[in-house]
C-alpha positions in Angstrom: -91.4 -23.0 208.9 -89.7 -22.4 205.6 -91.9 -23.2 202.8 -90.3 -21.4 199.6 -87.4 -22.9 197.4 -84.0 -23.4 198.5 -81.7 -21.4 196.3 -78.0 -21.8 195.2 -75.7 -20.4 193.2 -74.3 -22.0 190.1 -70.6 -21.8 189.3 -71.5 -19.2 186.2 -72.8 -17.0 188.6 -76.4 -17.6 188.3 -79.2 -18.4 190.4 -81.2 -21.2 190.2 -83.4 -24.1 192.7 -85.3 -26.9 191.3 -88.8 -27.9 191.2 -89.6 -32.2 191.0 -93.2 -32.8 188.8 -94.2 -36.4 188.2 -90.4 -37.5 189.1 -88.8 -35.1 186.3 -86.7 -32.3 187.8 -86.7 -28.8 186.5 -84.0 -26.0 186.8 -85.0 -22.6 187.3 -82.9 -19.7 186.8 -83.1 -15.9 187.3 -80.5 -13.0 188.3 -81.9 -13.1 192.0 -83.4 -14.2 194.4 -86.6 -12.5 193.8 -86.6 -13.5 190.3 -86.2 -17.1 191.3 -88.8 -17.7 193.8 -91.4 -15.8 191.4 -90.7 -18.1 188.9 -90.5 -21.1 191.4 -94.2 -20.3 192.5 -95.6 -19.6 189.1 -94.5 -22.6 187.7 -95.4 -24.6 191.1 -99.1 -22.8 190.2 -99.5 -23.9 186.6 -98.4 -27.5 187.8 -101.0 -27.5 190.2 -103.5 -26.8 187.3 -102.8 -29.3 185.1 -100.1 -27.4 182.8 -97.0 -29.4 181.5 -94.0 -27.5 182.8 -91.1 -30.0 182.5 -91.2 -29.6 178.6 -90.3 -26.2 177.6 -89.7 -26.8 173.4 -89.0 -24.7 171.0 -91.2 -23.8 168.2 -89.4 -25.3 165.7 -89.4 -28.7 167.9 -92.9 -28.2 168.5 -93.7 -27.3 165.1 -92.0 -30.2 163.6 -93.7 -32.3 166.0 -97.3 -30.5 165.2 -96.9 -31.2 161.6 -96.0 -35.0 161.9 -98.8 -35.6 164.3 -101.8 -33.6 162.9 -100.7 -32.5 159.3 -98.6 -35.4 157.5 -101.3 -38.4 158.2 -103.9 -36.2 156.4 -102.1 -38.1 153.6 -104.4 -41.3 154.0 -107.3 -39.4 154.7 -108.6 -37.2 152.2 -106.0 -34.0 153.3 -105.4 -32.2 149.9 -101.6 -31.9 149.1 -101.8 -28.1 148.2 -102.4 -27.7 152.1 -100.3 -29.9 153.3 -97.7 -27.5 151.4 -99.1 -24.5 152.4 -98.5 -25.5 156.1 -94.9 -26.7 155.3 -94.6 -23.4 153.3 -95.2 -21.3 156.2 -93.4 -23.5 159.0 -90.3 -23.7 156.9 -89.9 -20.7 154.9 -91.6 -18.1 157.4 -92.4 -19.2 161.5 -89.0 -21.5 161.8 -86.5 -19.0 160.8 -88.1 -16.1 162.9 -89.4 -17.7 165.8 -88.0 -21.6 165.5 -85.0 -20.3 168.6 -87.9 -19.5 171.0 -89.6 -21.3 173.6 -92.8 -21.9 172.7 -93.7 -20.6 176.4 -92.1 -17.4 175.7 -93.5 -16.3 172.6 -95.8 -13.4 172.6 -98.1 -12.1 171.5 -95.9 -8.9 170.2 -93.6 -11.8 168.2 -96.2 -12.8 166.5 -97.4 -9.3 165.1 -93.6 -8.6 164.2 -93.6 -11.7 162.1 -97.1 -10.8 160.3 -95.8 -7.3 160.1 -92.5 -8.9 158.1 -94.2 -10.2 155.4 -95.4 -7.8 153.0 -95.4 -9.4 149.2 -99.2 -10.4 150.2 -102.5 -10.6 152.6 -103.0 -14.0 151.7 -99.4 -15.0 152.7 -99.9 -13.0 156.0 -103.0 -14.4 156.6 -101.7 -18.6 155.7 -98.8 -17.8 158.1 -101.5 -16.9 160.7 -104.0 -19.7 160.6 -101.0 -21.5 160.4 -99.3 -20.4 163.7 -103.1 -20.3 165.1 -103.1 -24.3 164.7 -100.0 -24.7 166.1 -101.1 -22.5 169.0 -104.0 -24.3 170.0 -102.3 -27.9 169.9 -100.2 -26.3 172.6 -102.3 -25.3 174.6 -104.0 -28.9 174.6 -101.1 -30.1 175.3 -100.9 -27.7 178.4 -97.8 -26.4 177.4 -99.1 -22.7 177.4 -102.6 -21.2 178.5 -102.6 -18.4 175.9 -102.7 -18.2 172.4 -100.3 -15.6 171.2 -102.3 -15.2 167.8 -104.8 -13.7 170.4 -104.5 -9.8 170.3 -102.6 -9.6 166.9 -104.4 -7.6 164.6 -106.8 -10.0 162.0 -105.0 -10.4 158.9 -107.7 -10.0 156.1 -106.7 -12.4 153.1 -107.8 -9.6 150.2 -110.1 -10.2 147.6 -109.0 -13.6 145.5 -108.4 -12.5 141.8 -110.7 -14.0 139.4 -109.3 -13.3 136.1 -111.4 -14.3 133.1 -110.8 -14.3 129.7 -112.8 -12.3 127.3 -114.7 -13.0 124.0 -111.5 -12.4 121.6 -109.2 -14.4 123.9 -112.0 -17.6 124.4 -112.1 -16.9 120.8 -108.1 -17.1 119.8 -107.9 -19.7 122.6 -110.1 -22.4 120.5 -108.6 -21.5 117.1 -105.0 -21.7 117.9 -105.2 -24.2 119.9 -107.8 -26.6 118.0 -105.4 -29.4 116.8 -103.6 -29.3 120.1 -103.6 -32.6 122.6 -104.7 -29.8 125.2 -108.2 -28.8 123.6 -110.4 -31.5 124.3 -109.8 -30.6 128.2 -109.3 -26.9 127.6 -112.8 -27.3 125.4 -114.4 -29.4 128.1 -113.5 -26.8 131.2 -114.8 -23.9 128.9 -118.4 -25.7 128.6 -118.7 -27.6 131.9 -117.0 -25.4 134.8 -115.0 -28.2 136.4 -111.7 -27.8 138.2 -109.3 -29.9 136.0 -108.8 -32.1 138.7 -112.6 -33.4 138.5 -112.3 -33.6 134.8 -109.6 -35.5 135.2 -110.9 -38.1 137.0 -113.9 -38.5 134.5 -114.8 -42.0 133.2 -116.7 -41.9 129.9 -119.1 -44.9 130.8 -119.5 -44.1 134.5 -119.9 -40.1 134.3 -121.2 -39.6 130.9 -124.8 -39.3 130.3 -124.3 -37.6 126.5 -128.6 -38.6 125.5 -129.2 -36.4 128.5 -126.8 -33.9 128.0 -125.7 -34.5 131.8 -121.7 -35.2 133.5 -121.5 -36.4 137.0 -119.4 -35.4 138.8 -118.1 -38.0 141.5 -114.2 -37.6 142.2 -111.6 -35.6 141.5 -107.5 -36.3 140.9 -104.8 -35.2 143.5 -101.1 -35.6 142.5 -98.5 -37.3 145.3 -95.2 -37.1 143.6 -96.5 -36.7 140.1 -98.6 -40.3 140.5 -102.7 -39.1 139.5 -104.6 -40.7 143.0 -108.4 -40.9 143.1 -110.2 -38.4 145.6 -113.5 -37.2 146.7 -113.9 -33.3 145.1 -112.8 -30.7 146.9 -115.8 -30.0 149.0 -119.2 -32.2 149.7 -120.8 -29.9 146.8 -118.3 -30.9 144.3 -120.7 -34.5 144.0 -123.3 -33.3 141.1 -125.0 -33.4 138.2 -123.6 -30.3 135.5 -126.3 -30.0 132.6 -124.3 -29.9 129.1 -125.7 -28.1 125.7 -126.4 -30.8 123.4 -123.8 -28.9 120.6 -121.2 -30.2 123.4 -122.5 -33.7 124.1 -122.2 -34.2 120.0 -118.8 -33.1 120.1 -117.5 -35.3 123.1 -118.7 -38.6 121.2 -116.9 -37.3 118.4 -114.3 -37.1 120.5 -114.4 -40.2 122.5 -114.4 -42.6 119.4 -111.0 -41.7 118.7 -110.2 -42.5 122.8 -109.2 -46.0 123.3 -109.3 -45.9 127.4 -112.4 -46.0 130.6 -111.1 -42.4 131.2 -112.2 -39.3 129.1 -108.9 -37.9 129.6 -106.5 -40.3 129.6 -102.5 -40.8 130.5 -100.3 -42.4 127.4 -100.9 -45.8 129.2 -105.0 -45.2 129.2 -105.0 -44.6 132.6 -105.0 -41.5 134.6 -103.2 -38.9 133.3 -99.8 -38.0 135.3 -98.9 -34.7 136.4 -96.1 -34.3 134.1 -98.0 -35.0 131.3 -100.7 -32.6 132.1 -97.6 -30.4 132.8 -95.6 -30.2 129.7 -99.0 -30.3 127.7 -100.4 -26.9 129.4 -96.2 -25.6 128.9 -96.3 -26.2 124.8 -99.9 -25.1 124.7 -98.2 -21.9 126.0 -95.3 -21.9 123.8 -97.6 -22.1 121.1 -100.1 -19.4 121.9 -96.9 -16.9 122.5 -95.4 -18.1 119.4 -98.6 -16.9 117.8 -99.3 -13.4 119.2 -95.0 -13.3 118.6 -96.1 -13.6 114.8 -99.3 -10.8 114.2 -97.8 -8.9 115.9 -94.6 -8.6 113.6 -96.9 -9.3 110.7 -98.7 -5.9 112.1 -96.0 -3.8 112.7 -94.5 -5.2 109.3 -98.0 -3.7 107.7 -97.6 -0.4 109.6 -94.3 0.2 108.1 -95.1 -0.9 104.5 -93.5 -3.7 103.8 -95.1 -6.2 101.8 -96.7 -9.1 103.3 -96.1 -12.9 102.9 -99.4 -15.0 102.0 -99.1 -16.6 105.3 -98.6 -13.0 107.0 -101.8 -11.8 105.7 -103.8 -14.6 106.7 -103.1 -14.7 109.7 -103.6 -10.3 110.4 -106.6 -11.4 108.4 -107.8 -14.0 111.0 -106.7 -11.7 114.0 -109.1 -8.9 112.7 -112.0 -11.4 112.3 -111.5 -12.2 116.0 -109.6 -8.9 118.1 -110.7 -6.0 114.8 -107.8 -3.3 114.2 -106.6 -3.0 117.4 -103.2 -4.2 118.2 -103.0 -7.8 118.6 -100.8 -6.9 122.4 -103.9 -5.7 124.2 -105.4 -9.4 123.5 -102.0 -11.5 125.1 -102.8 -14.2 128.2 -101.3 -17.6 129.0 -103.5 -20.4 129.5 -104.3 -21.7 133.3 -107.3 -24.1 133.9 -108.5 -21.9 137.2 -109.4 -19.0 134.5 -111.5 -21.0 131.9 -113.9 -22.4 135.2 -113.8 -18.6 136.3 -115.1 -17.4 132.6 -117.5 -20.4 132.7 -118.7 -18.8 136.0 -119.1 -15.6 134.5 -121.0 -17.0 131.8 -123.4 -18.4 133.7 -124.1 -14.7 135.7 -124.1 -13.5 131.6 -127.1 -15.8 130.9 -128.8 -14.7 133.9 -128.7 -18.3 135.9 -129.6 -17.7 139.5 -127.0 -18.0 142.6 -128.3 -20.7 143.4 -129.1 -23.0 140.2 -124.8 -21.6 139.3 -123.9 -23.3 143.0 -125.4 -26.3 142.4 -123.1 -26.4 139.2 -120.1 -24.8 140.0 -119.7 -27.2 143.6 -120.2 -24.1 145.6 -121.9 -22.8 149.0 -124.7 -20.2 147.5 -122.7 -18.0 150.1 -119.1 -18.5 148.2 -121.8 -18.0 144.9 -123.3 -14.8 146.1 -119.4 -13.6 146.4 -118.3 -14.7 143.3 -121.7 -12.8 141.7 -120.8 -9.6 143.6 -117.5 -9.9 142.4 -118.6 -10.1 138.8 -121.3 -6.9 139.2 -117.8 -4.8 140.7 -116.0 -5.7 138.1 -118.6 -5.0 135.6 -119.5 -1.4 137.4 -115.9 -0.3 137.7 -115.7 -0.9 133.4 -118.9 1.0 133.2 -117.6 4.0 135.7 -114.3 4.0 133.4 -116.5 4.0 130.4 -118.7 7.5 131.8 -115.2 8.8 132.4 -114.3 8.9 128.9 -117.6 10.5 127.7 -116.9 13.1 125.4 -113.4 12.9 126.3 -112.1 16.1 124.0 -115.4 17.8 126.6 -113.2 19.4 129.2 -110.4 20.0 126.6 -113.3 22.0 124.2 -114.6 24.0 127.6 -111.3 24.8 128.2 -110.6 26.9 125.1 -114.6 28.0 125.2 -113.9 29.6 128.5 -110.6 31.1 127.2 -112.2 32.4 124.5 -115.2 34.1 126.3 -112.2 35.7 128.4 
């Protein structure tokens, strides 16, 4: 009694038979007969355990279809838009165009590593690309379209070591004075002295958050942007709800501050509400220009000074004010651009300079003690690396000086 497939041969040459699931018929093809039937009884196997064989898509279908079913209603709930574009990010620009032609039964576990192994300008791009393809993985296999997840077997991606750049005493320092009468520097002021992401201080309300007898902000929401429009959110993580302790020096200068603010918001938009992406946008972009315009001008004061030539009034108060900040040095060593992320970082460090614990600073900051502990570590590298670089330079004419005492006893 015959019980295998009944096999023909299509008019391009080919083998194929069928095999009916649930009413749908599916073609399967090979180059024999052999080829056929194994295929015929494998897929006739993963039927009977429950595996979707009549849909064979291809990763770009099923990635598409991944990201409007899991990803894109996030939008309603909470999902933060920087992830949502991270996802899209690496679907679009990365997984689509090297793996979008495949069948997302096919791919293995050996196309995935060539992918990783493609992108090279960074750990943290490999590693998004891989949780990435990891997510899109696992919905396919619930859907029963595969029972193994390629990502399984690739070698882990590690994301490196996030960069916390800080600035330093001469740059907080050149930061406040060039920047004092700009509409920037009651934010950048408020980030230097609080810690918060600039999306939580832009969602403060003076009345609401404010507690300036106590010296106490509360921190209750943050601000996401969706198409430049400023929408209320909860902070980034459950932690992000607290209380950050203020010195009182700070509290006197935000009701100075806020009786010049006509709005319920601290920081407001030019209609008193929220502010809007573009403004915070062009605000931080001129607050740039202006810092560059002013490094642009000691420097060519300084180099004017090194070659003589005399010195406008204006020119020597201004090298005056750089040396009463940066000293002699040249004015280069001291250059930086302004980005929110690196004034919460130098509040962080701030906090490991005044010796607060890991986990009095996570209660501040809106961190895990865990994510606190790194950051700390971090700092104690950093600050071990200077000292090791420091020892290196000890009596740095030494080896030169035993070098002609040796020649000399020769």
């Amino acid at each position: 009694m015959k019980t295998g497939p009944t096999i023909g041969r299509h008019s391009s040459g080919r083998l194929y038979t069928t095999l009916t699931i649930n009413g749908k018929k599916k073609f399967i093809w090979g180059a024999t007969e052999q080829e056929v039937r194994d295929k015929w009884l494998e897929l006739k196997y993963m039927s009977s355990r429950g595996y979707n064989v009549t849909e064979n898509p291809t990763m770009e279908e099923y990635a598409v279809k991944w990201y409007n079913l899991f990803i894109k209603p996030r939008q309603g709930r909470g999902g933060a838009v920087k992830t949502k574009e991270m996802y899209i990010n690496a679907v679009e620009v990365h997984i689509i165009p090297a793996l979008g032609y495949k069948r997302i039964k096919d791919i293995t576990t050996s196309d995935v590593q060539g992918l990783l192994n493609q992108i090279t300008s960074s750990k943290s791009l490999q590693h998004k690309v891989r949780i990435t393809l990891n997510q899109i993985f696992v919905k396919a296999m619930a859907d029963r379209l595969i029972a193994h997840n390629p990502i399984i077997g690739t070698d882990p991606v590690e994301a490196g070591e996030p960069v916390r750049s800080v600035y330093t005493p001469e740059q907080r320092a050149i930061l406040l004075e060039v920047l004092e009468d700009h509409a920037i520097f009651p934010l950048v002021f408020t980030i230097l002295n609080t810690g918060m992401r600039v999306t939580e201080a832009l969602a403060l309300m003076r009345t609401r958050d404010l507690d300036l007898d106590d010296c106490k902000i509360y921190v209750r929401e943050a601000v996401e942007y969706i198409r430049g429009k400023p929408q209320k959110k909860p902070p980034k993580t459950k932690r992000g709800v607290r209380t950050i302790p203020i010195p009182s020096a700070f509290a006197d200068w935000l009701r100075g501050y806020l009786a010049g603010v006509k709005s319920l918001y601290v920081f407001p938009g030019t209609d008193g509400g929220q502010m809007g992406k573009t403004k915070l946008t062009n605000m931080q972009r001129k607050a740039n220009e202006k810092l560059a315009k002013w490094f642009d001008m000691v420097e060519a004061a300084q180099d004017k000074a090194a070659k003589g030539i005399e010195l406008s009034k204006q020119e020597k108060d201004l090298l005056l004010k750089a040396k009463q900040i940066c000293g002699d040095g040249p004015i280069g060593e001291h250059r930086f651009k302004l980005h929110f992320r690196t004034l919460r970082h130098t509040y962080c460090t701030e906090l490991f300079d005044l010796g607060i614990d890991e986990l009095s600073a996570a209660k501040i900051m809106g961190h895990t003690v865990t994510i606190m502990r790194e950051i700390y570590t971090h700092i104690q590298k950093k600050r071990q690396q200077k000292t090791i670089d420091k020892i290196e330079n000890l009596y740095g004419d030494f080896q030169g000086l035993a070098l002609v005492k040796s020649r000399e006893q020769v």
